[in-house]
GUDRENRO-302756 format. One record per residue (C-alpha): chain; x, y negated, z. Coordinates in nm, 2 decimals. Example, Ala and Ser with C-alpha at 12.3 -4.5 7.8 and 13.67 -1.06 7.14 Angstrom:
! residues 2
<roke = A; east = 1.23; north = 0.45; up = 0.78> .
<roke = A; east = 1.37; north = 0.11; up = 0.71> .
***
This chain:
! residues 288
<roke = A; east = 1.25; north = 3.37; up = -4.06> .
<roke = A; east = 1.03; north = 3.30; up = -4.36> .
<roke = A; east = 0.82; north = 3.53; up = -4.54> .
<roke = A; east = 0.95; north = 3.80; up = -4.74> .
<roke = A; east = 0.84; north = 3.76; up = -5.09> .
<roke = A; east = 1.16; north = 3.94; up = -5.28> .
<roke = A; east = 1.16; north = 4.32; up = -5.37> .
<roke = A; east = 1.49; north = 4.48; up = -5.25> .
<roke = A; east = 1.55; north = 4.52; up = -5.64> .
<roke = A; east = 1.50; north = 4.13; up = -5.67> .
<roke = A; east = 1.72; north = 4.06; up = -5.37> .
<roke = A; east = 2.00; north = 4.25; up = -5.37> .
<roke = A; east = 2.03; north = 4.32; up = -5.75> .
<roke = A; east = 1.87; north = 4.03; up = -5.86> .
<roke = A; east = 1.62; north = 4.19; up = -6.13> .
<roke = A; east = 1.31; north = 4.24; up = -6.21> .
<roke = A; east = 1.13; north = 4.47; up = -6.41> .
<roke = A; east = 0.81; north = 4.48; up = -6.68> .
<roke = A; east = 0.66; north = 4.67; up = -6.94> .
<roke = A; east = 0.51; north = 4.53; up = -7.26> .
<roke = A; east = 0.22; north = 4.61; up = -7.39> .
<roke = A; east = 0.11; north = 4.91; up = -7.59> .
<roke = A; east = -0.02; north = 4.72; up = -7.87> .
<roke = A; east = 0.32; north = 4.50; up = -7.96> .
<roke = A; east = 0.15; north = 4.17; up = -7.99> .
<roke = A; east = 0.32; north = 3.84; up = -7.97> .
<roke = A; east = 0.35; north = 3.56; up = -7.70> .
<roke = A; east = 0.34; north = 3.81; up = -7.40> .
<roke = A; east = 0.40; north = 3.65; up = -7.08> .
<roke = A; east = 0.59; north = 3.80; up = -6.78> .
<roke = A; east = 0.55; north = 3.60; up = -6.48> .
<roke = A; east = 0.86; north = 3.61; up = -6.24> .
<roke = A; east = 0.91; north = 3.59; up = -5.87> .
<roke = A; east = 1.23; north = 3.57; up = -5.78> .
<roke = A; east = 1.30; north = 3.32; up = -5.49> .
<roke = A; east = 1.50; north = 3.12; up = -5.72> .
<roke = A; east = 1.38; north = 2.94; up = -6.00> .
<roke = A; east = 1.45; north = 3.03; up = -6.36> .
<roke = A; east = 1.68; north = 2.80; up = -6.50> .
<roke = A; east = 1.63; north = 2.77; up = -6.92> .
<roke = A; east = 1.83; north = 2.56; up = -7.20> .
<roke = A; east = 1.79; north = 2.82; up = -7.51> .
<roke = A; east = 1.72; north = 3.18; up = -7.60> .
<roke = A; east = 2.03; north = 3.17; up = -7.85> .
<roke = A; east = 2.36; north = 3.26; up = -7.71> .
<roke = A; east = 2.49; north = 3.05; up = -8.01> .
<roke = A; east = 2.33; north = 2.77; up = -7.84> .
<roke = A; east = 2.54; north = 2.56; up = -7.64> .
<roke = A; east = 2.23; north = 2.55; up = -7.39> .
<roke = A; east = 2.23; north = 2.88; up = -7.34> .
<roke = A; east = 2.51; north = 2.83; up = -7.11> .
<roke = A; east = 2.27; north = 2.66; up = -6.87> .
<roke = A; east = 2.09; north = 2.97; up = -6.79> .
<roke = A; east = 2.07; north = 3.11; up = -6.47> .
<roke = A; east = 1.93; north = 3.44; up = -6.60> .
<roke = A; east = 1.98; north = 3.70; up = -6.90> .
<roke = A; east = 1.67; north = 3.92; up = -7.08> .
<roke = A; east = 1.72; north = 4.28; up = -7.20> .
<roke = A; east = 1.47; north = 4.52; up = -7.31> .
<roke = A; east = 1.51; north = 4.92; up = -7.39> .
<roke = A; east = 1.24; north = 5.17; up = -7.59> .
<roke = A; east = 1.32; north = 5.41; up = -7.30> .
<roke = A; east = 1.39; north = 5.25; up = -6.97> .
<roke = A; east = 1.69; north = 5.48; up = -6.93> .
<roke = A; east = 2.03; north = 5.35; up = -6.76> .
<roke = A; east = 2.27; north = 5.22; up = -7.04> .
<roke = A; east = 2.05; north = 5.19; up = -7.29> .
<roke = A; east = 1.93; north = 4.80; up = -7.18> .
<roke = A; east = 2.07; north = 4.52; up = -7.47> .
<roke = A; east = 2.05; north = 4.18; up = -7.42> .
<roke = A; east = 1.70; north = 4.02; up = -7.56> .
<roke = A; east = 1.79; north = 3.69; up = -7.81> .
<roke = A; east = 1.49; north = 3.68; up = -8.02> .
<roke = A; east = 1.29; north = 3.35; up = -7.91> .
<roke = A; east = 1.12; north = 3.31; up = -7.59> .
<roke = A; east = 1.05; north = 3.05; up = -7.41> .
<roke = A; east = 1.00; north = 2.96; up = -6.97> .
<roke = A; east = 0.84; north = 2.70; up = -6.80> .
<roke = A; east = 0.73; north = 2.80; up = -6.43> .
<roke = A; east = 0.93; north = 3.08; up = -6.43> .
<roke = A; east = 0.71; north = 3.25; up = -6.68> .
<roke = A; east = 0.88; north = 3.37; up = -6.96> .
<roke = A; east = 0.67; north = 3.41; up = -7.32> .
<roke = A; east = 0.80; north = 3.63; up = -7.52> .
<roke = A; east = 0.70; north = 3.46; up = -7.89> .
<roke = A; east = 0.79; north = 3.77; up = -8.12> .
<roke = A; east = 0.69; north = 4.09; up = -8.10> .
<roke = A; east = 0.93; north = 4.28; up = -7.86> .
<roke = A; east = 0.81; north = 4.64; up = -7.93> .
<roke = A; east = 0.52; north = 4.89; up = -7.80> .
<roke = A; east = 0.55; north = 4.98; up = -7.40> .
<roke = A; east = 0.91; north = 4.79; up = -7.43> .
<roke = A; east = 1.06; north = 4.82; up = -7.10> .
<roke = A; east = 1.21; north = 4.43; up = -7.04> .
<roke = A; east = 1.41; north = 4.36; up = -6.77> .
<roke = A; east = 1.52; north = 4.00; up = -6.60> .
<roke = A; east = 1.81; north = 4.02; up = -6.44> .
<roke = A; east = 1.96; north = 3.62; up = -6.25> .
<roke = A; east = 2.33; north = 3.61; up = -6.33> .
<roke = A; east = 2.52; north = 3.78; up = -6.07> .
<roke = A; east = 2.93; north = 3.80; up = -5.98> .
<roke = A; east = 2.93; north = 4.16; up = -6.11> .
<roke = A; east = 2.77; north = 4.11; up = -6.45> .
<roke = A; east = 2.42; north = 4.32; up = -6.30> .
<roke = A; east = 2.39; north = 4.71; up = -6.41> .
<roke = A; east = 2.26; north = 4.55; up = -6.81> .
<roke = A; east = 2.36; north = 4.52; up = -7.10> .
<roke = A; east = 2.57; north = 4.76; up = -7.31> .
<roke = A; east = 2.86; north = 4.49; up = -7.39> .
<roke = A; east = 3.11; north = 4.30; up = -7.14> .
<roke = A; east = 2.94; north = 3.97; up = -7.35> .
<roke = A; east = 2.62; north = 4.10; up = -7.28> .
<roke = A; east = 2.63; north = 4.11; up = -6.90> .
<roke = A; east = 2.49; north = 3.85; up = -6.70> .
<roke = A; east = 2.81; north = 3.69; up = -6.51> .
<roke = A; east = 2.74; north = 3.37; up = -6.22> .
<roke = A; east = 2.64; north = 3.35; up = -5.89> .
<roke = A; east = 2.27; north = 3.28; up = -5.93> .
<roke = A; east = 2.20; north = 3.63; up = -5.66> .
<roke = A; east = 2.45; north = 3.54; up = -5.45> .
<roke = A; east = 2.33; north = 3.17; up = -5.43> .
<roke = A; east = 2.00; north = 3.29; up = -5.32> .
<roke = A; east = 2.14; north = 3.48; up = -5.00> .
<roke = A; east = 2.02; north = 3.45; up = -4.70> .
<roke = A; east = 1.74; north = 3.16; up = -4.87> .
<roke = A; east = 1.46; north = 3.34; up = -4.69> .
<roke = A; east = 1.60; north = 3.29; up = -4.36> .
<roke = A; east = 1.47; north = 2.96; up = -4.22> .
<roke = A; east = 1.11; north = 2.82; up = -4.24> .
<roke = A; east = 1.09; north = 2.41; up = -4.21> .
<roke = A; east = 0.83; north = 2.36; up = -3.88> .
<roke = A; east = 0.72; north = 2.07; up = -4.11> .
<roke = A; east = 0.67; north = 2.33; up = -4.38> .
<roke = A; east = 0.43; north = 2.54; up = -4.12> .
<roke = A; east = 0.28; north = 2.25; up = -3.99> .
<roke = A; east = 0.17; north = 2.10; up = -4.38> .
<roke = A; east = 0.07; north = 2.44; up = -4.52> .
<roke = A; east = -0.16; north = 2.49; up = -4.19> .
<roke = A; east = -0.33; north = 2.15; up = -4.26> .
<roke = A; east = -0.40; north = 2.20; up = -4.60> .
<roke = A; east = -0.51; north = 2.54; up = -4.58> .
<roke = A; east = -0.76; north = 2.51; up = -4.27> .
<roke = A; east = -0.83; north = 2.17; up = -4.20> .
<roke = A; east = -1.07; north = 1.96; up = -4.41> .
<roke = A; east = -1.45; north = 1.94; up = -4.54> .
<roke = A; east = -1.57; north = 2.34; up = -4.57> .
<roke = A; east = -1.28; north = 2.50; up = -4.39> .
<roke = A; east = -1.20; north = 2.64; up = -4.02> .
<roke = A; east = -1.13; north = 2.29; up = -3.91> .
<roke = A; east = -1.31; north = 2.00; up = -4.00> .
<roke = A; east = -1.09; north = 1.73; up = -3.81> .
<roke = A; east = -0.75; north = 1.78; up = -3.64> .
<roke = A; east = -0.48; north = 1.56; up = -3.59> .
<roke = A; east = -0.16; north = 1.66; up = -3.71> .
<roke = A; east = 0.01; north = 1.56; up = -3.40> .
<roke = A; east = -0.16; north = 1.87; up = -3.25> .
<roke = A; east = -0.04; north = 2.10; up = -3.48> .
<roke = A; east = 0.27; north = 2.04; up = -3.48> .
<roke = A; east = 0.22; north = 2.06; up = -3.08> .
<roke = A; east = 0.10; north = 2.39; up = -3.09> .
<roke = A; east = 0.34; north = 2.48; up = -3.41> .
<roke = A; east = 0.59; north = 2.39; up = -3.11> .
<roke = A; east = 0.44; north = 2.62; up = -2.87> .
<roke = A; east = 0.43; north = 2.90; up = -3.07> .
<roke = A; east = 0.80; north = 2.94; up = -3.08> .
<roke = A; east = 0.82; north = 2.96; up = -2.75> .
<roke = A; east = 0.54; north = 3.25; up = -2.76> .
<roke = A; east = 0.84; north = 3.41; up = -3.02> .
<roke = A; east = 1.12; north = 3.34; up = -2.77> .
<roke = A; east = 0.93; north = 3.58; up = -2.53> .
<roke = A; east = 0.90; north = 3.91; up = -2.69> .
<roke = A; east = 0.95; north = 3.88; up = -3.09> .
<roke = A; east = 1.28; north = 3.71; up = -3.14> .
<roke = A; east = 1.46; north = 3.97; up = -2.90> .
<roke = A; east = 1.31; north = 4.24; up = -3.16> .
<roke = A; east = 1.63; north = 4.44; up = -3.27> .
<roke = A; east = 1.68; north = 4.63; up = -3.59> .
<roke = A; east = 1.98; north = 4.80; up = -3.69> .
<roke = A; east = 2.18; north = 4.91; up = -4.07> .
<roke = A; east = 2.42; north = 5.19; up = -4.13> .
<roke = A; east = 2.66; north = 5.09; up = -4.38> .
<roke = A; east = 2.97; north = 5.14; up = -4.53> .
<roke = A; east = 3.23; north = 4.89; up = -4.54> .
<roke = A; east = 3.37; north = 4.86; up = -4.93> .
<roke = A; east = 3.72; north = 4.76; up = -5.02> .
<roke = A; east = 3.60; north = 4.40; up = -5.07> .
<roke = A; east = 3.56; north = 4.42; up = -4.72> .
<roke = A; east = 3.21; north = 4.21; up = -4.73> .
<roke = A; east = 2.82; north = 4.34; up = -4.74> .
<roke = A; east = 2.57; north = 4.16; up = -4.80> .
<roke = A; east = 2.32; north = 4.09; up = -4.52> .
<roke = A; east = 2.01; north = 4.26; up = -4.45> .
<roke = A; east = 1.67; north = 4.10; up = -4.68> .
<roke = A; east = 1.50; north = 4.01; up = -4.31> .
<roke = A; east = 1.81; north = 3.91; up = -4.12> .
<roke = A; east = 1.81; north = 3.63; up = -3.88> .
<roke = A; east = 2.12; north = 3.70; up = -3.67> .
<roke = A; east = 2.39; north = 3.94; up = -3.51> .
<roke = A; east = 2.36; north = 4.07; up = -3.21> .
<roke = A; east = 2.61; north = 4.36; up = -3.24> .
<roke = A; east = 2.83; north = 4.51; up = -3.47> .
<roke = A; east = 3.03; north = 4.87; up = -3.44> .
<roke = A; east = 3.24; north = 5.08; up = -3.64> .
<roke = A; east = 3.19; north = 5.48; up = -3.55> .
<roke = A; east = 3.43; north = 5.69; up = -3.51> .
<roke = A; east = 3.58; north = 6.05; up = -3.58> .
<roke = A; east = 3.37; north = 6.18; up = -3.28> .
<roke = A; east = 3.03; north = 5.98; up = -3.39> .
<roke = A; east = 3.12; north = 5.73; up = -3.08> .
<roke = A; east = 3.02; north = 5.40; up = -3.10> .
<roke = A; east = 3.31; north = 5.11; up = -3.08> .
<roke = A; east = 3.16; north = 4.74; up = -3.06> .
<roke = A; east = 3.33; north = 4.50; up = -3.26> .
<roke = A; east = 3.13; north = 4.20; up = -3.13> .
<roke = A; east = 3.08; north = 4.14; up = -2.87> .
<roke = A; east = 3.41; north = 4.16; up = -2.88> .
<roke = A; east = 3.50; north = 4.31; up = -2.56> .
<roke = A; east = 3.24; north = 4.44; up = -2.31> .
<roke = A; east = 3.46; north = 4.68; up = -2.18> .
<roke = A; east = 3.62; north = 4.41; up = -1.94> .
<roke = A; east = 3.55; north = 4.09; up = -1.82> .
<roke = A; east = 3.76; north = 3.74; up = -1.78> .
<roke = A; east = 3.64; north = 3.65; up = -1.38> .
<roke = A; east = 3.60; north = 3.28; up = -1.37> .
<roke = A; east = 3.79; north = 3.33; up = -1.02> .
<roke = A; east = 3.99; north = 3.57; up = -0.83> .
<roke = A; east = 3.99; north = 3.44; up = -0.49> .
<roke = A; east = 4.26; north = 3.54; up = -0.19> .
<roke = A; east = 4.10; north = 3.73; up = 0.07> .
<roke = A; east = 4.18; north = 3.79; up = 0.44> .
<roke = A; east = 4.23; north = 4.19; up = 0.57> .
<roke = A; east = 3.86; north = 4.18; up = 0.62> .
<roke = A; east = 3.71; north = 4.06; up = 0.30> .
<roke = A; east = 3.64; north = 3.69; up = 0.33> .
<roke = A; east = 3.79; north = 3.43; up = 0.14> .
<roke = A; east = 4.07; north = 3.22; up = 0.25> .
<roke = A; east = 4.10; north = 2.81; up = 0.21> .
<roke = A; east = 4.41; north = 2.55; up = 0.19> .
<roke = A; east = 4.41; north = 2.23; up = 0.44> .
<roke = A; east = 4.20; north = 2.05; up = 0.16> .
<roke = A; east = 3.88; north = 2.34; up = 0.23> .
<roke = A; east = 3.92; north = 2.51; up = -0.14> .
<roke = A; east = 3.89; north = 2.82; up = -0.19> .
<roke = A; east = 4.27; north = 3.00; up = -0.28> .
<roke = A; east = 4.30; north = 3.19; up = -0.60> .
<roke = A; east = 4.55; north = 3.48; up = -0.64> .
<roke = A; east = 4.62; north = 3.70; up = -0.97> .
<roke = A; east = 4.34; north = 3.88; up = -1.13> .
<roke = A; east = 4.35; north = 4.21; up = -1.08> .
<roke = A; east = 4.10; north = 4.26; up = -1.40> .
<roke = A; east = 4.29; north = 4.06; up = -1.60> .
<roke = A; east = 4.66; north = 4.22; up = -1.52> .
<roke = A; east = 4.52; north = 4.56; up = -1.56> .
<roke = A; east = 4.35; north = 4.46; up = -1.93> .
<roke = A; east = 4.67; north = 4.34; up = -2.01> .
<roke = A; east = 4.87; north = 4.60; up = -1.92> .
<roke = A; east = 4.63; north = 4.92; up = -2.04> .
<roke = A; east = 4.75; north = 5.18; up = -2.27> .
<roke = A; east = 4.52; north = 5.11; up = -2.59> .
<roke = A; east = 4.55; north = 5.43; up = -2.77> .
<roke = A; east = 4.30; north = 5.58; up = -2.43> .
<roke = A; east = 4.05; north = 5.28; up = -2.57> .
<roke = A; east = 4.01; north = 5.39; up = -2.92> .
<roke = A; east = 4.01; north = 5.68; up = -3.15> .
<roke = A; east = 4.40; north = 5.70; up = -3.16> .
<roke = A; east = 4.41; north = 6.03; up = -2.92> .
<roke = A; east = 4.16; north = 6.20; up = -3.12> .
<roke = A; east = 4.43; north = 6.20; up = -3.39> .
<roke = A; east = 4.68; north = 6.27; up = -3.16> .
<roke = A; east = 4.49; north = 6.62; up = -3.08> .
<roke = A; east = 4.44; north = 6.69; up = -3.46> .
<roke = A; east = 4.82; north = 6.64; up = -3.49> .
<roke = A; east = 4.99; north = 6.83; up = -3.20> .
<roke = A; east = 4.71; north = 7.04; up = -3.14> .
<roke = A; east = 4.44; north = 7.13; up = -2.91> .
<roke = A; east = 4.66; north = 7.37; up = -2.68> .
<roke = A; east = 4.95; north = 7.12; up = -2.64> .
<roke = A; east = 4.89; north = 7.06; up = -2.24> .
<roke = A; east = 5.09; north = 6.81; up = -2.19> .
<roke = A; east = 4.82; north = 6.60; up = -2.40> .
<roke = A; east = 4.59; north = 6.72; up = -2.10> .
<roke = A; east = 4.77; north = 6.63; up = -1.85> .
<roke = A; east = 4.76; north = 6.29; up = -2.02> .
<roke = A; east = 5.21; north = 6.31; up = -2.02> .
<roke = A; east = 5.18; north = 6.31; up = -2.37> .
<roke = A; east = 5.26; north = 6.05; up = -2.68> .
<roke = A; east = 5.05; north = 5.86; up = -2.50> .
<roke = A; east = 5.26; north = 5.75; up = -2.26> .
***
């Protein structure tokens, strides 16, 4: 995984916030850092550039939700730094905010709002890190004339670039960290700033239990082979020497199982006939 660089704000939201200065001059510049670069044809949303920007502008006097407009006086970016040329107000509160499927939480006006998928472009950017990337940033930060390294071939960098994965494989990659959320009706999240993959996902229920959802099932198992065995254990062969294979026990049982004992569907079966219906004890209920 790459370095982080992104506020939460930055990459979940897409935005970023400044202040302008208390003395309202002119050409103030507010340097971004979004992992994606700003994208600029024109500060006019007459223009029929403006449509090639990836991002929108809006300032407030207070900094209070609902009170952000968009920002079309002229300005200007190159390097993702945007210069404000005019004079956008004393201690303005200005806000960039990278077009987003939603429109973002700015601008008073459906026009206003920053629609396009410029956030959701960018997830999940931070996740890989080229070796060769490593490898060239290491050479030209520490090898050379009046640095750590005077000479070094790169061939031994990228050896040792090499090794050090393998150093990761045996203690930091195996490093777990888990999210609460809640699913919403869209039915998709967005994944964690410093996620590199899943190892487990569960859904809790009424009781607090965990239930996996993947692994899928690791309450069972498929046996790659249910051999015959004789009345004292061993397994049995044909003429040809192989081992015999019968009916999985494991498998017929998993198959057969009552589902509503696996998950939460008895704990609304108490809630609806009640805690003192015995027959729910004696497990001779709806269950069966």
């Amino acid at each position: 995984m790459s370095q982080i660089t992104e506020t939460n704000a930055q990459y979940y939201q897409g935005s970023q916030g400044f202040r302008g200065d208390a003395g309202n001059t002119a050409n103030q510049t507010f340097a971004t850092t979004f992992n994606t670069d700003l994208v600029f044809g024109n500060y006019d949303p007459t223009n029929e550039n403006y449509a090639k920007n990836n991002f929108k502008v809006y300032t407030s006097a207070t900094g209070l939700p609902g009170t952000f407009t968009e920002y079309t006086a002229a300005y200007t970016v190159v390097n993702n730094i945007i210069t404000i040329t005019g004079n956008p107000g004393a201690n303005v509160f200005i806000v960039v905010q990278l077009k987003i499927l939603d429109g973002g939480k700015y601008g008073t006006t459906a026009a206003e709002k920053a629609y396009g998928e410029a956030v959701e472009d960018n997830y999940g950017g931070y996740q890989y890190l080229k070796l060769n990337d490593i490898v060239n940033n290491y050479m030209v930060g520490y090898v050379g004339d009046g640095k750590l390294i005077q000479t070094c071939k790169k061939s031994d960098v990228v050896f040792f670039a090499k090794r050090s994965l393998q150093e990761f494989s045996y203690d930091t990659l195996k490093s777990i960290r888990s999210q609460e959320l809640t699913i919403p009706s869209s039915l998709s999240l967005i994944i964690p700033q410093d996620y590199v993959n899943y190892v487990n996902l569960s859904w809790i229920d009424e009781l607090g239990v965990k239930r996996p959802i993947y692994p899928a099932n690791n309450l069972t198992i498929d046996p790659y082979s249910s051999l015959l065995q004789d009345g004292t254990g061993v397994p049995t062969q044909d003429n040809f020497g192989e081992d015999l294979e019968g009916t999985s026990i494991t498998e017929s049982r998993w198959k057969s199982n009552n589902t509503r004992l696996l998950n939460s569907s008895w704990y609304s079966d108490f809630e609806y006939f009640g805690f003192a219906n015995q027959d729910l004890y004696r497990l001779n209920g709806p269950w069966n």
